[in-house]
Phi, psi and omega in degrees: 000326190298315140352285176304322202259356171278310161286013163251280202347302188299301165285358158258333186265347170289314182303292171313340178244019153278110122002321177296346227281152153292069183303323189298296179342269174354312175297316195295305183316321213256353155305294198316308183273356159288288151008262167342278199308323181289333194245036136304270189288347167287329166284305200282316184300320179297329180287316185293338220263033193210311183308329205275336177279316183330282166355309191263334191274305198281327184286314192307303173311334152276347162273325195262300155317339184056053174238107178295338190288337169260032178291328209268297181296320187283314165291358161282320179287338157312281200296004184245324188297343203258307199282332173291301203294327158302310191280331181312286156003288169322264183327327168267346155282317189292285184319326178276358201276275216291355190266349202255341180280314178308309179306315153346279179290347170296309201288316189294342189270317197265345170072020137218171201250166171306296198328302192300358181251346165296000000 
């Protein structure tokens, strides 16, 4: 995914700097696949927000029980929550990068900005 969201980034900012380009085509497409990336990064908050308890549930299970056999499951899980979290990140860094690539192209089709409406 990380790949994928990189190369439509790449490919919306080229599309904004052609001058030749349909920016109206161009609004629907890159509306449709925002769509997409939110409910992408909407999957993904559910999935880290459940590794990170599973995570917290298990270090809890081991301080208050005292059961070391789960010392192994909690540094696996640790060691997998920290790279979700970067890519989580990634995707939401990203997704706000295109809502500011959306406005763009909004402007070119429609001749105004958030700014032109204050």
């Amino acid at each position: 995914m990380t790949e994928y969201l990189t190369n439509y980034r790449k490919y919306i900012l080229e599309c904004i700097e052609n001058e030749n380009c349909d920016y109206s085509k161009l609004l629907d497409y890159h509306s449709e696949k925002l769509h997409q990336f939110q409910h992408e990064r909407f999957i993904h908050l559910i999935v880290m927000a459940l590794f990170a308890l599973c995570t917290v549930m298990t270090i809890l299970a081991i301080a208050i029980f005292d059961k070391l056999l789960l010392i192994p499951l909690a540094a696996l899980l640790m060691g997998l929550l920290v790279p979700y979290i970067k890519h989580y990140f990634f995707l939401e860094n990203t997704v706000q990068l295109l809502y500011k690539d959306y406005d763009t192209i909004y402007k070119k089709v429609h001749g105004l900005s958030q700014e032109d409406l204050k």
